[in-house]
C-alpha positions in Angstrom: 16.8 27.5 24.3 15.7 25.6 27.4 13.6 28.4 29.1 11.9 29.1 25.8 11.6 25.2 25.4 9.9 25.2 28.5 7.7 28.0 28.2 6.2 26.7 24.8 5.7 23.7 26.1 3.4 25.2 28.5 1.6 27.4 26.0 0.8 24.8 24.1 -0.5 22.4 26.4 -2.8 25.7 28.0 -4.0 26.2 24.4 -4.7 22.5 23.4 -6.7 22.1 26.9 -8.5 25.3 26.6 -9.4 25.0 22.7 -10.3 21.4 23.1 -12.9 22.1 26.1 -14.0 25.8 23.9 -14.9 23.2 20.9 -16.3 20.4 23.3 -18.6 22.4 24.3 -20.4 23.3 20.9 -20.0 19.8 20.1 -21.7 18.7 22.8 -24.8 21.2 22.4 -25.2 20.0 19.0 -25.0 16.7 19.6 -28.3 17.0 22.9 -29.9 18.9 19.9 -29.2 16.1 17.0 -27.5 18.0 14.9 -24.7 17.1 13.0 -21.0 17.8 13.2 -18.8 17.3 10.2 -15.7 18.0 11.7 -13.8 18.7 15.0 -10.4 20.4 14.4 -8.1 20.8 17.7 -6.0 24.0 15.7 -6.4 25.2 12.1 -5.9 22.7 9.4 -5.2 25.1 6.1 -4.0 23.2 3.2 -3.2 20.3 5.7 -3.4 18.3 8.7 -1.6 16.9 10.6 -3.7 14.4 12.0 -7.3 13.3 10.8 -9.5 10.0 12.3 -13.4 9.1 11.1 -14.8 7.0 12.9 -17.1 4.2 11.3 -20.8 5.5 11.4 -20.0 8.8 12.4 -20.2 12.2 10.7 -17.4 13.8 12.5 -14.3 13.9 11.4 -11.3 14.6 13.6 -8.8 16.8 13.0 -5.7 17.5 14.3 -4.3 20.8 12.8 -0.9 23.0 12.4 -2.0 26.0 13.0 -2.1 26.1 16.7 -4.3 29.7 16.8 -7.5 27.8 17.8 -9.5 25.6 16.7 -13.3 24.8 15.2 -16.0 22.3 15.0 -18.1 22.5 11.5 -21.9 22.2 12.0 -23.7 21.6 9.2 -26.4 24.0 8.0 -24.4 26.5 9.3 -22.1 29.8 7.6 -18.6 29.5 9.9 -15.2 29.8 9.3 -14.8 27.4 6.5 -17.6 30.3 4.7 -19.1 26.8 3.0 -22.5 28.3 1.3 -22.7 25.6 -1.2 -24.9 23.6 1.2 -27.1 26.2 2.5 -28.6 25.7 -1.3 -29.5 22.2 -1.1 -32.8 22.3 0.8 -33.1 22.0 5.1 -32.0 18.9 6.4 -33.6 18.0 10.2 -30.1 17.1 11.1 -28.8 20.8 10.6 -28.3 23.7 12.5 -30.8 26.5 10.5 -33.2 23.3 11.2 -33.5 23.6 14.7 -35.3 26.4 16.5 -33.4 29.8 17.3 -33.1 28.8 21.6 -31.2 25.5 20.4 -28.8 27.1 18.0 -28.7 30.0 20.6 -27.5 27.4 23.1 -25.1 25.4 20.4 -23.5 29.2 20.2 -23.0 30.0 23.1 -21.5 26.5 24.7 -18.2 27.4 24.0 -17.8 30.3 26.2 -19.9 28.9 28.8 -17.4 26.1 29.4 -14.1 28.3 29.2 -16.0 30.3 31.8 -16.6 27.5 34.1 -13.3 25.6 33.5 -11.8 28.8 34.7 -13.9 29.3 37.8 -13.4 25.2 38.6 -9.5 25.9 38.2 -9.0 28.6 40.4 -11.7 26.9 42.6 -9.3 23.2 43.0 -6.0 25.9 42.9 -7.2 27.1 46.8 -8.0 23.7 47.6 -4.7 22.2 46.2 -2.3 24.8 47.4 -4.4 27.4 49.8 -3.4 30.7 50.3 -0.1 31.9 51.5 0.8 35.3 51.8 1.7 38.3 53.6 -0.6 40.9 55.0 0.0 44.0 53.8 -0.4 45.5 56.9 2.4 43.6 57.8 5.1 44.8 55.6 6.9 46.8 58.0 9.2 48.7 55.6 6.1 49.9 53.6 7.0 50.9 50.0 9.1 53.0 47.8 7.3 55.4 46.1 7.6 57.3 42.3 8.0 61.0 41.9 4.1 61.1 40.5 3.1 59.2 43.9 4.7 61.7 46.3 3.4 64.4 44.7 -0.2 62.8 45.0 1.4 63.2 49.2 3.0 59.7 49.4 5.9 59.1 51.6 8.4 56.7 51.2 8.0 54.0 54.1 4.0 54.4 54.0 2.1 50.9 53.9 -0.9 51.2 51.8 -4.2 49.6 53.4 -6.9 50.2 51.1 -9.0 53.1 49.3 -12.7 54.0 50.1 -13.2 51.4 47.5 -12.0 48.2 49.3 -9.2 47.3 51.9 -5.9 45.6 50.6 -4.8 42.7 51.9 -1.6 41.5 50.0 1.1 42.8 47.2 2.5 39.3 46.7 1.1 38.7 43.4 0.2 40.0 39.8 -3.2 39.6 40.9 -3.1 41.6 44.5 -0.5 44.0 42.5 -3.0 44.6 39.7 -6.1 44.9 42.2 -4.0 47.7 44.5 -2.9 49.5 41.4 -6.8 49.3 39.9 -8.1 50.6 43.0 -5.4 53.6 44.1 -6.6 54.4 40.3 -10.1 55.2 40.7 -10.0 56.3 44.2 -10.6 59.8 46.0 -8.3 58.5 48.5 -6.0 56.3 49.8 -5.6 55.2 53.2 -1.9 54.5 54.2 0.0 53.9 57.5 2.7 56.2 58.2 5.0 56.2 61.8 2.0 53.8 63.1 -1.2 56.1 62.4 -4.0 56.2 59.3 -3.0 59.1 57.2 -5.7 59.7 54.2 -3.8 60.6 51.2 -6.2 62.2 48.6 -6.3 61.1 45.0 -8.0 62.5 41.9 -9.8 59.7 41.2 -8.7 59.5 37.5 -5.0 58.2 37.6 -4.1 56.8 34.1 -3.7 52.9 35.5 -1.5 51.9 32.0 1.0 54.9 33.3 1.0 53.8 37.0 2.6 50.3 35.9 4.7 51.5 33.3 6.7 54.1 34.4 10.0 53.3 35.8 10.6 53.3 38.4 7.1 51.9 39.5 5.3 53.6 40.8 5.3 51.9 43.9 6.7 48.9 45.4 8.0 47.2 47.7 10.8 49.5 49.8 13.6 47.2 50.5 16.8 48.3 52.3 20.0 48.3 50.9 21.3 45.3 53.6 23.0 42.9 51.8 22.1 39.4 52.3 24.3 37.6 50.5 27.6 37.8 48.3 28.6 35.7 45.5 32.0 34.2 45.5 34.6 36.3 42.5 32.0 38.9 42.4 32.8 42.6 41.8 31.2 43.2 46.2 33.6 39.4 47.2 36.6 41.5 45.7 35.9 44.6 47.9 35.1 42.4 50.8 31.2 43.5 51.0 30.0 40.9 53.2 26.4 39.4 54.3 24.9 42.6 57.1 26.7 45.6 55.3 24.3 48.0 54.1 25.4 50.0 51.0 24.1 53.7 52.1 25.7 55.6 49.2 26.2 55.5 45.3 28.8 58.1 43.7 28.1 60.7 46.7 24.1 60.5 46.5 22.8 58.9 49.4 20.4 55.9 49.5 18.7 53.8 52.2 16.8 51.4 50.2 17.9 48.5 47.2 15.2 50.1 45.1 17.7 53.6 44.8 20.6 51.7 44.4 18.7 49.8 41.5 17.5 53.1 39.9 21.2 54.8 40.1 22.7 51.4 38.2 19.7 51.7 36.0 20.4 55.1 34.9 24.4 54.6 34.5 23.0 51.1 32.6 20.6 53.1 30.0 24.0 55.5 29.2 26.0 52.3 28.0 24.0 52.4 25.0 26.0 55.3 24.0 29.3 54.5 25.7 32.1 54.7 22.4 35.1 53.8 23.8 36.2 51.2 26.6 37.2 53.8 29.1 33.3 55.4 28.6 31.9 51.8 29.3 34.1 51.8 32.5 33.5 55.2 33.6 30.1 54.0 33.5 30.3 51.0 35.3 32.4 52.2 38.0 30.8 53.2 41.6 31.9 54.9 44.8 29.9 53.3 47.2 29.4 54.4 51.1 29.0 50.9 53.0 28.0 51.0 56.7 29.0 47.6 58.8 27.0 45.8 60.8 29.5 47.9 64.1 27.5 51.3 62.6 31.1 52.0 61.2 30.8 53.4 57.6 33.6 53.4 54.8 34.1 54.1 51.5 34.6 51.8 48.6 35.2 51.5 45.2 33.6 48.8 42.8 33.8 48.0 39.3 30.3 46.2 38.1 30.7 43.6 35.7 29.5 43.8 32.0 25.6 43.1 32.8 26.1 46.1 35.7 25.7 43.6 38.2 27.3 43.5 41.6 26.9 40.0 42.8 24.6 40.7 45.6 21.5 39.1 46.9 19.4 41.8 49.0 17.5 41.1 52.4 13.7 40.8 51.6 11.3 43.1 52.8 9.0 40.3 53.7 11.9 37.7 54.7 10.6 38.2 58.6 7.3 39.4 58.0 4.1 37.2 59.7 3.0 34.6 57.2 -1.1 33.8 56.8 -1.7 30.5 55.9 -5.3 29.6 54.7 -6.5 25.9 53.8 -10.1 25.5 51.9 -11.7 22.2 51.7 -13.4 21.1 48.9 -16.7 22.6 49.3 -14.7 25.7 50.6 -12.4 25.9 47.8 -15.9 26.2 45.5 -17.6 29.5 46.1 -14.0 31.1 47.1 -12.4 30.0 43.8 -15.8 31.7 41.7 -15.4 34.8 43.4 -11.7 34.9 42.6 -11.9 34.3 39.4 -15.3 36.7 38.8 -13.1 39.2 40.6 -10.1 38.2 37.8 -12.7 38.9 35.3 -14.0 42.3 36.3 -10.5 43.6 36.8 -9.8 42.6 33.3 -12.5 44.2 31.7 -12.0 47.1 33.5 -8.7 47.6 32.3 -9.9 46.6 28.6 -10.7 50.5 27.9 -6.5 51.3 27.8 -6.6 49.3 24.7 -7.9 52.2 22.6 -4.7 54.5 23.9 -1.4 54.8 22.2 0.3 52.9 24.8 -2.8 50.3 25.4 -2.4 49.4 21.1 1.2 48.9 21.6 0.7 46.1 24.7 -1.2 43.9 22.3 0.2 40.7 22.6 0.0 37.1 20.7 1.9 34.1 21.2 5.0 35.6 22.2 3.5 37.9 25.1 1.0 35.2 26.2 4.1 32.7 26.6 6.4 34.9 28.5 4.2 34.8 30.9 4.7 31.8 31.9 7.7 30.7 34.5 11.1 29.5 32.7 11.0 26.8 34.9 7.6 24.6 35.3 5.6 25.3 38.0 2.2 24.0 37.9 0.8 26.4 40.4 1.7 29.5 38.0 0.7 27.1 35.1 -2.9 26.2 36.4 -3.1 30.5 37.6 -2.0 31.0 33.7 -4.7 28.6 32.2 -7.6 29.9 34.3 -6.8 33.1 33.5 -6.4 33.2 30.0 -9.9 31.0 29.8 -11.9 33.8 31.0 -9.8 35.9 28.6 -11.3 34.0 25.8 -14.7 33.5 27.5 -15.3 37.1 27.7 -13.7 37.8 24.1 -15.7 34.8 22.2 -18.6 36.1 23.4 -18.3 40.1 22.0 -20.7 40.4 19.3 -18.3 40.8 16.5 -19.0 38.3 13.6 -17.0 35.1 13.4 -17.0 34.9 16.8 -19.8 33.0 19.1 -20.8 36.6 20.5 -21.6 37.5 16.5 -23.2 34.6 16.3 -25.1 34.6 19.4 -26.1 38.9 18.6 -27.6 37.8 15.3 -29.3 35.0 16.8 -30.8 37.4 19.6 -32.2 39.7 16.5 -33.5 36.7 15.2 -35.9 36.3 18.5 -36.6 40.0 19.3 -37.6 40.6 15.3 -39.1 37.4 14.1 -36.9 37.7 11.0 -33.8 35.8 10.2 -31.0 37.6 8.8 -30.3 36.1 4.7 -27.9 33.3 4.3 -25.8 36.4 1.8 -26.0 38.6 4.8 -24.4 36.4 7.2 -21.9 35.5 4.9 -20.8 39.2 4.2 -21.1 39.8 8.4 -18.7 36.4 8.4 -16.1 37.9 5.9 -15.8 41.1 7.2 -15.3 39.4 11.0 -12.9 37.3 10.0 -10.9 40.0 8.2 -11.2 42.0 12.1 -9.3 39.3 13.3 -6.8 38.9 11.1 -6.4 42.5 11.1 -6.0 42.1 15.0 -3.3 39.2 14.7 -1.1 40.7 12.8 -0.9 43.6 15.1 -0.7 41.5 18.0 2.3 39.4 16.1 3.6 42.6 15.0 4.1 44.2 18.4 5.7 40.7 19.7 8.4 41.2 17.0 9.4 44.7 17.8 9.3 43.0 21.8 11.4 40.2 20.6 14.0 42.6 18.7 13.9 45.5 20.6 
């Protein structure tokens, strides 16, 4: 209850920021062009609110909603959301929205997204001057990786350090970022450049690799290759009881031999996914028992038996790949921090809507997310690194979708608008309203998917 206390927490301070700024944004265009806003609404208000204020001369009214999926400001002389036509009959005001000339309402449109954009590229900007950049080469990753059957028939080898593509040079696998980057690249490359036993060996690729696959499959289909040393033992665990102890490496699981942590995990993975159909006790502890091969820090090797306990664990902590690995350290200043953080988040963006084409697959459909997906992202404890990462990065998420020309949204807005200029004809007040309906039903459409998918996450 506390991690998904936490988590929501964070989601809905991320939302409330990122809404607030979305809907500032139009409400400040409209209010450099004079025209008038009936209502701000942080959230959707339906049938009530939780919150409303008026000021005294003002025509805003401010809303707090219940509804936390977004939010709206209500211009007038304008068809939005709240599809109110009845005033588009009373004849043009100079206060409202169709009054004012198509570059100004062009401009009112597209505020929103131009401030989510910017917030994000300002966040990721003051993240490198805050925190900097710590990581680990890649280069330096001595152990190299652990590769999936598809990879080594491609002609990786486990151990091999992967430097880059003809597309661009890797420097780190620390992150969902780097991770996604390397996977994006090895994806659309002809080849990939790797170092194996010291030397540059060019691997060739077909250029075509399906990048939803490459991160789905299990095991990955590649990470990082970390030996099977132990590094720790925790005290009444099934290893304390059969005296594992910190420097033993576990070489062999029920007569297969292993070298790495990432084998032993997929053995215990494989004996995990046949619990499921485990009927008796004695089939659960078949299951869960494990002849291991240990070797001692002397090179001596024996042979031990080990009973996991009921989550299949064995109350070990492994030694990291990149525990003794060189560090790089990088400070920005201010006016550093700047240009680096906008190409780091442009970089973000073009990554994302690279990968936006997997949608229309079985498999993209099914990783449609809402609340639920978007929260578990975030850390179960807070960390406002990950949290400022998080909120930058789903800003240009709804920078980029806001402005798609789909009706309802800005871009729809902003697309009819654009006709407007190129034809010299304004689209009828009927029209838009239709072109509002049907986008609004689109979205709806896409919610429920998206909150569908999260409950068959959340059950299954």
């Amino acid at each position: 209850m506390e991690v998904f206390a936490i988590r929501a927490l964070q989601l809905i301070l991320c939302l409330s920021l990122l809404v607030l700024l979305h809907e500032g944004g139009h409400f400040l265009a409209a209010k450099l062009f004079k025209i008038r806003v009936e209502k701000f609404a942080l959230f959707f208000d339906p049938w009530f609110r939780l919150f409303k204020w008026k000021p005294k001369k003002s025509h805003t009214e401010y809303v707090l909603g219940w509804l936390p999926l977004g939010g709206y400001v209500k211009i007038s002389g304008m068809i939005d959301e709240s599809m109110d036509t009845e005033q588009l009959k009373q004849p043009v005001q100079p206060w409202e929205f169709r009054a004012k000339p198509t570059w100004q309402r062009l401009i009112v449109m597209l505020a929103g997204v131009f401030v989510n954009f910017v917030l994000a590229l300002f966040i990721y900007s003051m993240i490198l001057f805050t925190w900097g950049e710590t990581y680990v080469p890649i280069e330096n990753i001595s152990t190299g990786f652990k590769f999936s059957e598809q990879a080594k028939e491609l002609g990786f080898r486990d151990g091999d350090v992967v430097v880059g593509t003809e597309q661009k040079t890797f420097t780190r696998f620390d992150s969902n970022q780097s991770i996604s980057d390397v996977y994006r690249s090895i994806s659309k490359a002809s080849a990939c450049t790797v170092l194996r036993d010291g030397k540059k060996v060019q691997v060739p690729l077909p250029g075509d690799l399906n990048l939803l696959d490459m991160m789905k499959q299990v095991p990955p289909f590649m990470t990082l290759l970390s030996p099977s040393v132990i590094d720790s033992v925790v005290a009444g665990s099934p290893a304390d009881s059969i005296g594992l102890t910190a420097g033993d490496q576990i070489v062999g699981v029920n007569e297969k031999t292993i070298v790495s942590w990432n084998e032993y995990l997929d053995e215990v993975s494989r004996l995990n996914d046949g619990l499921a159909d485990a009927e008796t006790a004695a089939d659960s502890m078949a299951l869960r028992s494990l002849a291991l091969a240990v070797k001692h820090a002397d090179g001596s090797v024996d042979s031990a038996h080990v009973v996991l306990d009921s989550q299949m664990m064995l109350g070990t902590s492994w030694h990291s790949p990149l525990a003794n690995a060189e560090v790089v350290t990088k400070s920005y200043s201010f006016w550093e921090a700047i240009p680096a953080g906008a190409v780091y988040g442009w970089n973000v963006l073009k990554g994302y809507i690279s990968d936006l084409k997997y949608i229309f697959t079985k498999e993209g459909a099914k990783s449609v997310g809402s609340f639920g997906t978007i929260g578990a992202l975030f850390p179960t404890a807070w960390d406002w690194h990950r949290f400022w990462e998080l909120t930058a990065f789903i800003s240009l998420i709804l920078a980029f979708m806001n402005v798609l020309p789909i009706p309802a949204l800005d871009g729809g807005h902003a697309f009819f608008l654009l006709y407007e200029v190129i034809t010299r004809r304004k689209p009828s007040d009927k029209f838009m309203a239709r072109a509002e309906t049907i986008g609004i039903s689109l979205l709806i459409l896409l919610m429920v998917v998206a909150l569908f998918n999260d409950f068959l996450r959340f059950v299954f």
